[in-house]
MARVEX-325319 format. One line per field, with one value per residue (C-alpha): residue number from 1; x, y, z. Coordinates in steps of 0.25 Angstrom, whole numbers, m for minus. Each point is the difference from the previous one (the first is absolute). Layout:
BEGIN
k c(NUM ...) $
px c(X ...) $
py c(Y ...) $
pz c(Z ...) $
END
This chain:
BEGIN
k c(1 2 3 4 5 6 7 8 9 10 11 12 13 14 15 16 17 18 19 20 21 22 23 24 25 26 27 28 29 30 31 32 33 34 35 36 37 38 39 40 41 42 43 44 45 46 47 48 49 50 51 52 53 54 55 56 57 58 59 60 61 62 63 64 65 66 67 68 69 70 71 72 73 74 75 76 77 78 79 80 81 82 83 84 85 86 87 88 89 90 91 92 93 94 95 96 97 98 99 100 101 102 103 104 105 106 107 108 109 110 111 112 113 114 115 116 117 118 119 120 121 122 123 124 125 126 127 128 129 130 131 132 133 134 135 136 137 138 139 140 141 142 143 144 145 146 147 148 149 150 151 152 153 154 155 156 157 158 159 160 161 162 163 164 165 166 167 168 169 170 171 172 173 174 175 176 177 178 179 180 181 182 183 184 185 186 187 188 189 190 191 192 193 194 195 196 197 198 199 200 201 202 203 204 205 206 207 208 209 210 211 212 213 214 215 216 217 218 219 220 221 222 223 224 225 226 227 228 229 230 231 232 233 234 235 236 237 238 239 240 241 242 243 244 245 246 247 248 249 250 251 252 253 254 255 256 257 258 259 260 261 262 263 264 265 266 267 268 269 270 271 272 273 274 275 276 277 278 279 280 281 282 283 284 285 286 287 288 289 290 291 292 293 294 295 296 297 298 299 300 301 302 303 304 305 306 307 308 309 310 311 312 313 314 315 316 317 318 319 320 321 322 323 324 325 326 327 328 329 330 331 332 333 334 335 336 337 338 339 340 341 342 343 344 345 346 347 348 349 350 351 352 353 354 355 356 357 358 359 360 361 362 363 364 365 366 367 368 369 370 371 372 373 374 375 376 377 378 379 380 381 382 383 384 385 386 387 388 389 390 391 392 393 394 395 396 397 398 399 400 401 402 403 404 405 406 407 408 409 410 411 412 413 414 415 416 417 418 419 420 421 422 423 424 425 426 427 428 429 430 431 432 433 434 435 436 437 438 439 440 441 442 443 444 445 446 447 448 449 450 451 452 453 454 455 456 457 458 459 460 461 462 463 464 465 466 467 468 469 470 471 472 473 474 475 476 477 478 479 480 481 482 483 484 485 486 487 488 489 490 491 492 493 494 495 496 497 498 499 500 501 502 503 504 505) $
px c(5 4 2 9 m5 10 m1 14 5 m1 m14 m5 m1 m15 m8 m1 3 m16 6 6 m11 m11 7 4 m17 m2 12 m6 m14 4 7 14 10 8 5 4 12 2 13 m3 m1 9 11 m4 3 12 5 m1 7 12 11 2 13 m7 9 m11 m7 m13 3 6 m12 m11 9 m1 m15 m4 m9 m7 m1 m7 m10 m2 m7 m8 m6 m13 4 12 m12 m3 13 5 13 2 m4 9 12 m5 0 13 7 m4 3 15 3 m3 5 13 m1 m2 13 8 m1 m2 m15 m12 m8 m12 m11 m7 10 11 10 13 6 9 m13 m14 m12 m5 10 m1 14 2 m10 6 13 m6 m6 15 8 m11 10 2 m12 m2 m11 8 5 m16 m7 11 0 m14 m5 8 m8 m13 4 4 m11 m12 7 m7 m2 m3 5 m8 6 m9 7 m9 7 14 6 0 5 16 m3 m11 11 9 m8 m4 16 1 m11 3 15 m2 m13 0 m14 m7 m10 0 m11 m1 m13 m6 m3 14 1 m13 3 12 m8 m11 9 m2 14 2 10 4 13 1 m3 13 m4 m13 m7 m14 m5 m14 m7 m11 m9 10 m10 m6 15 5 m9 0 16 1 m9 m13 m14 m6 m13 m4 m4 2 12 2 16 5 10 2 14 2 m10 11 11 3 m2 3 m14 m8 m6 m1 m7 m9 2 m13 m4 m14 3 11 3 m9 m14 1 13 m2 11 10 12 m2 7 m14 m3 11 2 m15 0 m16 m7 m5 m8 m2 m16 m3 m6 13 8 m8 0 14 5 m7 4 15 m1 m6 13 11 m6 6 1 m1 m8 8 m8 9 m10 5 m13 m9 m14 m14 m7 11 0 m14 0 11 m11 m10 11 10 13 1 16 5 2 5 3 0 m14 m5 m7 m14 m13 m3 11 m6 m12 3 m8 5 15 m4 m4 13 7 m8 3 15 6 9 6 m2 11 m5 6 m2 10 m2 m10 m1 m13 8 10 m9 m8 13 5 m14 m1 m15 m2 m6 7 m14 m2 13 m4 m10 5 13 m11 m8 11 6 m12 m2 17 3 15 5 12 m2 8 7 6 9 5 m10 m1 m12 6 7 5 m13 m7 10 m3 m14 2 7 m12 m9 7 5 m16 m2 10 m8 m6 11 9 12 6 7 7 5 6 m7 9 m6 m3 9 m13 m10 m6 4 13 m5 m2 11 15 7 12 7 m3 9 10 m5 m8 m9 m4 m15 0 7 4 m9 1 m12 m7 0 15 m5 10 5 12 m12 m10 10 3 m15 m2 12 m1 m17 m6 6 1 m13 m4 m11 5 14 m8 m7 12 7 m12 8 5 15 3 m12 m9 m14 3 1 m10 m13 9 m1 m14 m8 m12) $
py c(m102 13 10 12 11 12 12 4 14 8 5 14 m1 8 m11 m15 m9 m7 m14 m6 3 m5 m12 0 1 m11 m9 3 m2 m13 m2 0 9 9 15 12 9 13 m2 13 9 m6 2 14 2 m7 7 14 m5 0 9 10 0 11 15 10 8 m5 m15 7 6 m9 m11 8 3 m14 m3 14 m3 m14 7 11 m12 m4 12 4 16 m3 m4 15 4 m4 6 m6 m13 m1 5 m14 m8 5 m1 m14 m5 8 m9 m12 2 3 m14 m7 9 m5 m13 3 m1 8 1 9 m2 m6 m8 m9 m4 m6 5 m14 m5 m1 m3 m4 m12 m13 m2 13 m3 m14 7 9 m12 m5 13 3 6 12 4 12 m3 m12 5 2 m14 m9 3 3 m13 m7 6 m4 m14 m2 6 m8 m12 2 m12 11 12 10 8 14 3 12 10 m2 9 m12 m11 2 0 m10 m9 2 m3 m13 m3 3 m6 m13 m2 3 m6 m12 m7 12 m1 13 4 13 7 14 7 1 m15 m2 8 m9 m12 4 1 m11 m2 m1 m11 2 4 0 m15 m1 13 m2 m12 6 13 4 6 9 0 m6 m3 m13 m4 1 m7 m13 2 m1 m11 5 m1 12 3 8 11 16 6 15 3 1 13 m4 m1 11 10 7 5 11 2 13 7 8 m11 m14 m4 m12 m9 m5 m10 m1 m8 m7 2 12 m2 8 m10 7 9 m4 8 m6 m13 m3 m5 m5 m9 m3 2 m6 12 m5 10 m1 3 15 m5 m9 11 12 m11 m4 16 5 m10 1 14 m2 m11 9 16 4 13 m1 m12 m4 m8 m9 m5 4 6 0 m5 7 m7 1 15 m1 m9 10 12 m8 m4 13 m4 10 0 8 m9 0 m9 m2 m1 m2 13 m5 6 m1 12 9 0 15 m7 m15 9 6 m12 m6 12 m1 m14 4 0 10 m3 m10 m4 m1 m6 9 m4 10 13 m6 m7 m8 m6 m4 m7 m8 m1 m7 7 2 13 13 14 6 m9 4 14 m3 m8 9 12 m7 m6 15 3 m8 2 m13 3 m8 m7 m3 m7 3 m11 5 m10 m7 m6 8 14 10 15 3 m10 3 16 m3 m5 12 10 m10 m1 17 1 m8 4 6 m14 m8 1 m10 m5 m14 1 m14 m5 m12 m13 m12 m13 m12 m9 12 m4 13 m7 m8 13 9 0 m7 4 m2 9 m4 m11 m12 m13 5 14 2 10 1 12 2 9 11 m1 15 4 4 m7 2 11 9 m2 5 10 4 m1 8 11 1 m7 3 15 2 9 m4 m16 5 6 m15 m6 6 m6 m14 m4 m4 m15 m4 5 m6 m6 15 8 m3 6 14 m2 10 m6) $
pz c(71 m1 m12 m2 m8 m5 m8 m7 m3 m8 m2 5 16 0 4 5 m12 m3 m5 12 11 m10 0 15 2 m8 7 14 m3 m6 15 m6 9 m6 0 m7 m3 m8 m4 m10 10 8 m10 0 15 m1 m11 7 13 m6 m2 m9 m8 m11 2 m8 5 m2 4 13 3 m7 10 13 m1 m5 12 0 m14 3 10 m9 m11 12 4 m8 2 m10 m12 2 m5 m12 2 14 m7 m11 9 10 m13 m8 14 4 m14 m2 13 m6 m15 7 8 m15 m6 10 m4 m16 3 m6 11 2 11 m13 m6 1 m9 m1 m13 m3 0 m7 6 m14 m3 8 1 7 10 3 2 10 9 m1 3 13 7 m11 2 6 11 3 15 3 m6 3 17 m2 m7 13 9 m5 m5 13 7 m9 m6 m14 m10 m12 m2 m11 m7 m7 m13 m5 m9 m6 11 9 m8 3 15 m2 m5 8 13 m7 m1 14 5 m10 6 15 1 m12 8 m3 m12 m7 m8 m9 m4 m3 m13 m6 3 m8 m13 0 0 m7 m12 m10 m3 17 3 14 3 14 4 9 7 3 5 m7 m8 0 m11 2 15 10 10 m3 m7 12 8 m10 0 15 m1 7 m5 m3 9 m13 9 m8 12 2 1 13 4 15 m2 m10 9 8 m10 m4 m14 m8 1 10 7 m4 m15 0 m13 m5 m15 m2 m12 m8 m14 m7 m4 m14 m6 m14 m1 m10 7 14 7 4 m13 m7 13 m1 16 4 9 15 6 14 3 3 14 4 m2 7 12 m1 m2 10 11 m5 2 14 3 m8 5 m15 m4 m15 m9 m10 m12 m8 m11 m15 1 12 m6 m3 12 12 m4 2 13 5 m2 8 13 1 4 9 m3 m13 m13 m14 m10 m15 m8 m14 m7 m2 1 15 2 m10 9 11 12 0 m1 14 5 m3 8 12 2 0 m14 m1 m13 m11 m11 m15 m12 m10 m10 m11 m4 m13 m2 m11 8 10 m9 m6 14 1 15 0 4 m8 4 m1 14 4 0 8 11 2 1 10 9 0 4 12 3 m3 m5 m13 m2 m14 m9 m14 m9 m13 m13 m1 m15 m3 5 m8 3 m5 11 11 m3 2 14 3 m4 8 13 1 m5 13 8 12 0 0 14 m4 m11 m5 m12 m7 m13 m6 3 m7 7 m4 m1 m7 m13 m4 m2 m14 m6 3 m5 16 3 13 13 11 m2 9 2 10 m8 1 m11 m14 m9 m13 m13 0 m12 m1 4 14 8 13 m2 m9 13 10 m8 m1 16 4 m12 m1 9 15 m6 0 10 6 m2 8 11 3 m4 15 7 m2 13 m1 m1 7 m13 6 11 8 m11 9 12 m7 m4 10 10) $
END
């Protein structure tokens, strides 16, 4: 019994993916062979050995220097240079929206998509499993997928469909896959593949495409599809096969959940809640056990904590047992950071940044949003984290049903209040989830045309739509000064996945 395990393009090539080597632990722990392929990342290379048939001057040169360019991302002196930087990243991604033009593509090192097509609609996604061949990383999987199909007889193959970016290749694999190989199962799983299902109104779609789809945690799913019972024991991901490639970072990131699922689940705007996804925390002591062997196995350079928040006692576990190794990773303001010596605490066991979810610097809002946080405590914890030089990647979301200009203002006057406090910015517009129970009480309209949309288009209550909030942010809110100034800090493209590269020992 041997299962196959890809991850497709298009996703930012920063870091390991943290889905299918989780499952990959589980599988062998549970004595089932099976092995690992970044397709992802492969594409990418692939991509960037072909020629060029771009005349401009900047594709000529972005072109000829590609592989300086590559080694430039993985080098830690470029972090020290944001204009070095930013020249590696423009480069690298003029080379491959180039590729995507060529063949009426929009392509970006982020994104992927095929313009006949929506990733949104069913239909169209069915239609890219059957037209494989068009797709643009075609060439690569296809000889690739014979090589290893050949090499380790698979029963299964998984399929990791996380962000829309993907779907149109994921499909188009499955199609391939599907036709060349019919006594493969397929299955599909990952977080897109969830909020699909997770829909009330779900009628699966894709029965003749693939043989199963999993909803939610993949890793006992799997184990019951491939018809092995499950020891019940908790398994660490395994990166062995991942461990080696050259990601686009300065050195190699180590992927890491302590939890599924978010243990706050009150916010009204979040998928969290309206998909009323359960929390399973792993126990502070397992996961100070399984980091620090993982980081023994994998020698990462950077700790990446996946959690939509990492909780109160890992945070305090990790205090006690350093990592020895930088990390970052995304928190809840709560009381613990208001608190200067527990903030030092965290920086010596290696956080060099944390990301926070403000939302809005209108204590109204918040309490509509029902986020559970007071900005007198976030005062606190953003003095107190500056203090200790703990960087902060913090979060702002913009239309929601409460806000106004008045409200969006307010978050303005907070954050340039703030400003030598807050290192990196995110800046949002409120999309509503299709299953929110904010839907009952606003005027729906649709969002994105498609069966499979995740979000649906609403009537603010107060005239603050979409047009008037882009407005606000180009004309008020990224003139601000100060608010400009941190706006620059943001890395290009990779956002946070290369902001605790810039962050300073």
């Amino acid at each position: 019994m041997t299962v196959l395990l890809l991850h497709p393009p298009q996703a930012k090539p920063a870091e390991p993916p943290a889905g299918i080597p989780l499952l990959a632990g589980t599988l062998r722990e549970n004595g089932v062979s099976c092995a690992v392929c970044d397709l992802n990342l492969e594409g990418l290379y692939y991509l960037l050995s072909l020629d060029s048939q771009a005349e401009d001057t900047w594709s000529k040169r972005a072109f000829k220097n590609r592989h300086q360019q590559l080694q430039n991302l993985q080098s830690t002196k470029t972090y020290t240079n944001q204009d070095k930087y930013k020249r590696a990243v423009a480069d690298l991604n003029r080379v491959i929206e180039n590729r995507g033009k060529e063949s009426g593509i929009s392509l970006s090192l982020a994104n992927y998509q095929d313009t006949e097509h929506s990733p949104l609609k069913s239909v169209d996604l069915l239609q890219c499993g059957a037209d494989f061949e068009n797709n643009l990383f075609f060439p690569h999987f296809s000889t690739r997928l014979h090589a290893l199909i050949t090499k380790h007889n698979p029963h299964y193959i998984g399929l990791s469909l996380n962000y829309l970016s993907q779907a149109q290749t994921t499909f188009a694999i499955a199609g391939f896959i599907k036709k060349e190989f019919p006594s493969i199962s397929i299955i599909l799983g990952g977080g897109l593949v969830t909020t699909w299902m997770q829909n009330p109104n779900w009628v699966n779609p894709f029965d003749r495409l693939f043989d199963h789809m999993v909803c939610g945690p993949g890793e006992h799913a799997l184990l019951e599809i491939i018809g092995i019972e499950n020891s019940g024991k908790r398994c660490p991901p395994d990166y062995r096969d991942l461990r080696d490639s050259a990601y686009l970072a300065p050195g190699w990131i180590l992927p890491y959940a302590t939890s599924i699922g978010c243990f706050w689940r009150k916010c009204s705007f979040c998928p969290e809640t309206s998909e009323k996804n359960p929390y399973i925390p792993v126990k502070a002591e397992t996961v100070l056990s399984e980091i620090h062997d993982l980081i023994k196995r994998n020698s990462p350079s950077m700790v990446h904590f996946l959690d939509n928040a990492i909780s109160p006692a890992v945070l305090k576990s990790l205090t006690r047992q350093p990592l020895n190794v930088p990390w970052y990773g995304f928190v809840r303001f709560t009381s613990q950071l208001t608190d200067p010596d527990f903030c030092k605490q965290l920086r010596d066991s290696g956080c060099v940044m944390l990301k926070l979810g403000l939302e809005s610097g209108s204590q109204k809002v918040l309490d509509q949003m029902r986020k559970g946080i007071d900005l007198q405590l976030v005062r606190k914890a953003l003095l107190s984290l500056h203090q200790a030089g703990i960087r902060t990647y913090v979060y702002l979301l913009f239309g929601t049903p409460a806000e106004t200009h008045v409200e969006a203002q307010q978050t303005l006057r907070f954050v340039a209040d703030h400003h030598t406090q807050i290192t990196f910015l995110n800046l949002a517009i409120f999309n509503l989830p299709t299953c929110s129970a904010q839907t009952k009480e606003l005027e729906i309209r649709n969002f994105y045309e498609g069966d499979l949309s995740i979000y649906t288009d609403f009537i603010h209550p107060h005239g603050w739509g979409r047009k008037e909030i882009r407005r606000f942010l180009d004309s008020e809110f990224k003139r601000e000064p100060v608010i400009h100034s941190i706006m620059q800090n943001d890395p290009l493209i990779f956002t946070s996945n290369h902001a605790p590269f810039f962050c300073k020992p």
